[in-house]
N, C-alpha and C positions, 0 to 999 in steps of 0.2 A: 174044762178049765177055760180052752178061748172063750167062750160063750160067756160066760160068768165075764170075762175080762171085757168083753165087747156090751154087755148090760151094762157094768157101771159106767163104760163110755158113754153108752147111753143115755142115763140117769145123770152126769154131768153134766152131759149138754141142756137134759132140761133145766135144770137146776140152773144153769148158765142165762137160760131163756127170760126164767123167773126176777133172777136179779137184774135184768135188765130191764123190766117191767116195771119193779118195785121202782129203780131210781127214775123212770122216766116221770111217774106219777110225782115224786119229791121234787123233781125240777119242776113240775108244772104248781105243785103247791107253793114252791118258793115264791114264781114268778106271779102269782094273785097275792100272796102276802107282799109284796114289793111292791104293787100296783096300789094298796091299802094305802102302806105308809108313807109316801112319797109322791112326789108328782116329777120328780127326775126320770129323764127318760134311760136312766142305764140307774140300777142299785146296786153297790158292792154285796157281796156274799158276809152277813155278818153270823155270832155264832145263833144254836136254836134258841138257849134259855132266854137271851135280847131279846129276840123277839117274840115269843110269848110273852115276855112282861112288859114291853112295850104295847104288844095288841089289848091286854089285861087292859093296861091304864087307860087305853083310847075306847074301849066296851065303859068301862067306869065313867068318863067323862062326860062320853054320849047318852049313855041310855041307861034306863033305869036299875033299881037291885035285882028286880026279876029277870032284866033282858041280861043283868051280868053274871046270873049263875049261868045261865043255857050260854052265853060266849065261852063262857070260862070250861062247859064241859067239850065243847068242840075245838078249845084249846087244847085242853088234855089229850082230848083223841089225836088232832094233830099233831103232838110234843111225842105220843107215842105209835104213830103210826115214822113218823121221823126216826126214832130212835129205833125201830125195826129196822124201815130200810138201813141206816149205819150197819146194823148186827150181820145185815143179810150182805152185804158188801163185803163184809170181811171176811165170810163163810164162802163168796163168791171166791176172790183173791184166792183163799185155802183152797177152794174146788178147781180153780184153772190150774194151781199148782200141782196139783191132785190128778187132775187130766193131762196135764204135759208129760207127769213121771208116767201116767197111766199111757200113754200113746210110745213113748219113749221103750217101757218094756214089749209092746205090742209090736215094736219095729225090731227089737232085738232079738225077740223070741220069732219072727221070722226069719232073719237072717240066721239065726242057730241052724233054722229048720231045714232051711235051703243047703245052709255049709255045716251038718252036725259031723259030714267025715271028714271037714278039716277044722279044726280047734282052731289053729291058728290066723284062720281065715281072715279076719280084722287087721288083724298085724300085718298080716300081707298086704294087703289094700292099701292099707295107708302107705306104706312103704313104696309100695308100685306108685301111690301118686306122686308120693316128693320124689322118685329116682326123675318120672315124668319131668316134674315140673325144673329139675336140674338139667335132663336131655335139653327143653326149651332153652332153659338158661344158659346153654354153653352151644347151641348149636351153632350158632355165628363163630364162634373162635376157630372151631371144630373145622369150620368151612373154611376159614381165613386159611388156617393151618394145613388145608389136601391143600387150597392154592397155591403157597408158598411152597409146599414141596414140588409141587405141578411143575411151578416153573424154576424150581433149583434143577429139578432132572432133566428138563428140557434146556435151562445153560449149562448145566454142567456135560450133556450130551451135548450139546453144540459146539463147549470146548474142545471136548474130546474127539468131537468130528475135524474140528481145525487142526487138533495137533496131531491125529490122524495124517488127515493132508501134508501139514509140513514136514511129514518124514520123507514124503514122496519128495521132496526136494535135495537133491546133491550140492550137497558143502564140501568144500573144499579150505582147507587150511596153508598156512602161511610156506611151511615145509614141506606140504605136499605139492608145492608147487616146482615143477623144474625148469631152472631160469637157465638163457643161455650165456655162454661164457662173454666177459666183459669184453668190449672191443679195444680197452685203454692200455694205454702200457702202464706199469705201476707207477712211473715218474706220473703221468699224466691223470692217473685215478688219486694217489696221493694228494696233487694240485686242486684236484677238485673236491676231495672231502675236507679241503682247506676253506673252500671258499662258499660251501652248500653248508647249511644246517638243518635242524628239524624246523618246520613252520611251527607260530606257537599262534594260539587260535583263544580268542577271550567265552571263558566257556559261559557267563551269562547272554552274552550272542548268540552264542552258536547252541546253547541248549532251545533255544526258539525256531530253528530251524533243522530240519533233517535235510540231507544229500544225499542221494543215494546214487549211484553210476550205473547206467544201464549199460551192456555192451552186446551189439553184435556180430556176432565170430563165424568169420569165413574161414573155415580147417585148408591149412595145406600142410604138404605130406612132408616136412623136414625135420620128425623126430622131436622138434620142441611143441611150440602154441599155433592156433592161429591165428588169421591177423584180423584186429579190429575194423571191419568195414563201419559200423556206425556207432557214434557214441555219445552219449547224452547225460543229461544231468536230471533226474526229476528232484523236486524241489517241496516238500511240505511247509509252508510257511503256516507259524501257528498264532502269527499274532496279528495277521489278515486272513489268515482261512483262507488260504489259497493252495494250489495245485499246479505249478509249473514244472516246465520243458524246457530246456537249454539245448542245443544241440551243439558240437563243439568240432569243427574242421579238421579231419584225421589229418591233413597234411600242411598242416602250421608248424614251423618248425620252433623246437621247445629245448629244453633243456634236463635231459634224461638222465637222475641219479645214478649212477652205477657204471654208467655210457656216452659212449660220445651225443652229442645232440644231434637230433635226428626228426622226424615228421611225428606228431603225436601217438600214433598207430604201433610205431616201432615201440614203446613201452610197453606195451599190451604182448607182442611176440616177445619182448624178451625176461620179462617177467609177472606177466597173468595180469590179473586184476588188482593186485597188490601195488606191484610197480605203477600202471597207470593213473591209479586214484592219489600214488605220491608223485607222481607227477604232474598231475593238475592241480596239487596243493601248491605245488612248489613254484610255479608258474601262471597260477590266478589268485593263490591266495583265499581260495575256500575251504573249508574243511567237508571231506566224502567218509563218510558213515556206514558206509558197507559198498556195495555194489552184487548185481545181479545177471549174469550171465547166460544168455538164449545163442545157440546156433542157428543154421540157415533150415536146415530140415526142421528142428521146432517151432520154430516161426512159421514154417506154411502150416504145421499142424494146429499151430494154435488160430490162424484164422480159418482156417477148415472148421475147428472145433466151433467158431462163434458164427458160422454160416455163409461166409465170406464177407467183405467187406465193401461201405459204395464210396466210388472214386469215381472223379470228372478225365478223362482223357482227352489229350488236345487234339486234332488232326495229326501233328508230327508224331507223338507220342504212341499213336493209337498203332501208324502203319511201320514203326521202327520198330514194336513190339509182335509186329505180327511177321516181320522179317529177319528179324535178328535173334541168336542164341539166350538171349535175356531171360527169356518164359522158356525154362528148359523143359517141358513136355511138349511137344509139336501139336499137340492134342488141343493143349488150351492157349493156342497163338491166335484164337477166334476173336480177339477184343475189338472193339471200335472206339469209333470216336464220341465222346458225350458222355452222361451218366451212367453207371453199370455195376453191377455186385461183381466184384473178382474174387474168384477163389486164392487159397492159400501160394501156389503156385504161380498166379498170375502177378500177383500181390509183390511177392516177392523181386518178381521181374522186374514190376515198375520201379520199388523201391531204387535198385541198381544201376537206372539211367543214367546216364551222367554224361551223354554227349547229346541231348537234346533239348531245348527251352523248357522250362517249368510255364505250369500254367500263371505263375503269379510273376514271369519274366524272368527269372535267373537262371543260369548256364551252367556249363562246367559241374564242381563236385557242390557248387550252393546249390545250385537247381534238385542235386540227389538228395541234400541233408533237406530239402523242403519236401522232396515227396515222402522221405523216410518218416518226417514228423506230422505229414499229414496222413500216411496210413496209420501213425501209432494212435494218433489222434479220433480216425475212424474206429481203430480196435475199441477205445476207451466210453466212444459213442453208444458200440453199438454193446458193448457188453454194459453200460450202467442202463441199457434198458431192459434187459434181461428179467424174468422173475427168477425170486428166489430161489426156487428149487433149481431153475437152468444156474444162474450164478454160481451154486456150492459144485454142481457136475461140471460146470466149466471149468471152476478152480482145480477143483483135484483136479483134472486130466491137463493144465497147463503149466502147474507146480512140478509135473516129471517132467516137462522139458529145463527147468530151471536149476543152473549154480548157480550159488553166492557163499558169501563167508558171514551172512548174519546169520544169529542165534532163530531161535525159533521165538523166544521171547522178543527178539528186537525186533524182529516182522509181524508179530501179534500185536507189538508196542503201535508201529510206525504204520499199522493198516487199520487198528483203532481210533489213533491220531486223525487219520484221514477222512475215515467215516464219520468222525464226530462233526467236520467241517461244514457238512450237507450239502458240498460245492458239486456240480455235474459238470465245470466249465473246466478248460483246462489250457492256461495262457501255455503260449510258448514264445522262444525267442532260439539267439542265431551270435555266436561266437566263431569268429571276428567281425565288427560290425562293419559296414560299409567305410571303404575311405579310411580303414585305417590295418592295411595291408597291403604287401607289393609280393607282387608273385612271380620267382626268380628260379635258378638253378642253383642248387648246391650241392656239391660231388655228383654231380649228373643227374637227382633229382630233382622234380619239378616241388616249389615248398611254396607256402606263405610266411612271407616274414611279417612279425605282426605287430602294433603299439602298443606292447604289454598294459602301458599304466593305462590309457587308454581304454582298451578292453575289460584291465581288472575293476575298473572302476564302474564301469557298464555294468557290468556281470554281478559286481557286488550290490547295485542300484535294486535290478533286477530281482534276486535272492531274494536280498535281507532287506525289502522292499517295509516299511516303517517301521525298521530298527536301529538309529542313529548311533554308531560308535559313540557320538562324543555324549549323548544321556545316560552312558553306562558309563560310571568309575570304575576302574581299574587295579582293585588292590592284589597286594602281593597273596599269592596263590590259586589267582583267577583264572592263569595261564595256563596252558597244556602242552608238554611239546608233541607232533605227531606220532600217531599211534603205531606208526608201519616204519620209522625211521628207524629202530634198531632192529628190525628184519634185513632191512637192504644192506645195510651194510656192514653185516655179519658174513664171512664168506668160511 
């Protein structure tokens, strides 16, 4: 049966050959019957019978009756060698249609023969190619879509890694703090919950700014706190992208809720971080947003943790460090003078100078709050160059040395805040400013008494540095009274 099937292929195609011959000879007879009648160089295609009786009439004209029968029979011939080729044209057309369906079975009846044990063979083909041609069609989404998840599991692990971390961090609460007993006689606590109130803080200000209190805690052994050796302000300012340091003079004498007035310091021993941060509300007139508490042992660990830190040592400094109890392992009393990495220990020593010149000329406890701010300053240096990977191990291992009373949301809030700034710079400043303090005894300690407005106005300069109170209106409900004032004076 193929055989039989592949003859009449064959037999087609001559056939195909044939009519192809036929018309070429019709076009050639056209184009000599054109050349007759015309002297235009292009003749339309008119119909056959025209032209036969047109050449009829031009034989008659010309030449005689006997030269018009022999035209007239090589007419005919030509009228019907014409009328063939038409017949065979159409018998071509029939035959190529004839050969298509004929080549068409010749492909099917192979493919049967290839796939006669699957029937369904066709079906599947085709199927397999649109499923193909859909795989193309979506494979970009498809891609889009591992990516997007790629990186939901990588922030949503990243999260997870933070809030990890922030468990490793000790919070402390308002009641779990143990305050010591008031020093006031009732008449004299009375008197004064007369004349103190909550601060009320305008909160489209103060929502542009964070405050956060850092504190560093010296432990002595008297059953309550210990006492604040350094104490600082960092500052997010969100509408200059800034990052500052205030440092604030423990022994300015203040006015302490709950207690007689006393050196800044003494709020922090007698009632934690709570009391302190209302006491600087209440006496500078800033609003503090949490606060963050590190001891003396986490602090050397945490510059241990970052490699140690570089510090310039003057000549005085260098050999009062190498003689003195300050650098309490005798081991590392090796320092000199000039630049140098100090370890966590050493670190610490310098910080606590406070009877030798600073390198930038100040004495006494301003010279200490300048080295204090220039090692936190180095901390901050040498950790923003950190890579990532050292960055997340440094945090987790510096977060277990750290109390505070903010939420884990406000520290995710307030360390997002900061990171969006893409600030590496980190101003600082120095509360009481120069020239506006006299430094006296009172009840036999030594205090700064200080120019409140003065200062407060410095401080607030500083802070809420292009936030003008007077471009904010004021309506009723803007106000806030402080957060910590009905703790204190609940007894």
């Amino acid at each position: 049966m193929d055989e039989e099937k592949l003859k009449d292929a064959i037999d087609d195609r001559n056939q195909i050959d044939v009519k192809n011959n036929i018309e070429k000879k019709g076009r050639d007879l056209d184009e000599q019957k054109e050349k007759k009648g015309s002297s235009k160089p292009e003749v339309p295609v008119v119909d056959k019978d025209t032209v036969v009786e047109k050449a009829v009439a031009e034989q008659e004209t010309d030449m005689g009756l006997d030269t018009q029968c022999n035209e007239e029979q090589e007419i005919k011939e030509e009228k019907e060698i014409l009328e063939e080729a038409g017949s065979k044209k159409e018998e071509s057309d029939n035959s190529q249609d004839k050969e298509t369906s004929s080549t068409d079975e010749l492909l099917n009846m192979s493919f049967d023969e290839e796939h006669k044990e699957e029937p369904d063979a066709l079906e599947s083909y085709l199927e397999n190619s649109q499923d193909t041609d859909k795989k193309k069609k979506w494979s970009w989404k498809k891609k889009l879509l591992v990516v997007l998840c790629v990186l939901g599991l990588l922030i949503g692990g990243g999260c997870a890694v933070f809030y990890t971390m922030l468990n490793r961090i000790d919070r402390e609460r308002p009641e779990d703090i143990k305050r010591a007993h008031t020093d006031l006689s009732p008449e004299e606590l009375a008197a004064q919950q007369a004349t103190l109130r909550p601060q009320e803080f305008n909160n489209k200000i103060e929502q542009k700014v964070v405050n956060i209190l850092l504190v560093g805690e010296e432990a002595i052994n008297d059953g309550v706190l210990g006492r604040s050796d350094s104490m600082m302000v960092a500052t997010l300012n969100t509408v200059e992208k800034t990052i500052k340091l205030t440092s604030l003079m423990r022994d300015m004498y203040v006015t302490i809720p709950g207690y007689r007035d006393n050196k800044l310091n003494a709020a922090y021993h007698n009632g934690g971080g709570v009391l302190l941060a209302e006491t600087i509300e209440q006496n500078f007139g800033i609003e503090i947003d949490g606060y963050v508490r590190v001891n003396f042992d986490a602090f050397e660990k945490i510059v241990d943790e970052l490699g140690g830190v570089e510090i310039t040592l003057t000549g005085d400094e260098a050999h009062y460090l190498q003689t003195t109890n300050y650098i309490s392992k005798k081991s590392n009393r090796n320092v000199v003078e000039g630049k140098q990495i100090l370890n966590g220990n050493q670190a610490l020593g310098y910080c606590r100078v406070r009877y030798k010149t600073a390198s930038n000329g100040e004495a006494n406890d301003f010279g200490r709050t300048y080295r204090q701010r220039t090692v936190l300053k180095a901390i901050f240096d040498k950790y923003k160059h950190q890579n990532v990977v050292n960055m997340v191990s440094i945090a987790s291992d510096m977060l277990s040395y750290v109390t505070t009373n903010l939420s884990k949301s406000e520290m995710l809030s307030y360390l997002t805040t900061a990171a969006s700034f893409g600030t590496l710079e980190l101003e600082t400043f120095r509360i009481p400013l120069d020239n506006t303090y006299d430094g006296t005894k009172i009840d036999g300690k030594s205090v700064l008494v200080i120019d409140f407005d003065a200062n407060k106005q410095a401080l607030r300069e500083f802070i809420y540095a292009g936030i003008a109170d007077s471009e904010i209106k004021v309506e009723s409900g803007d106000m806030e009274d402080d957060r910590y004032f009905s703790y204190l004076w609940t007894d």
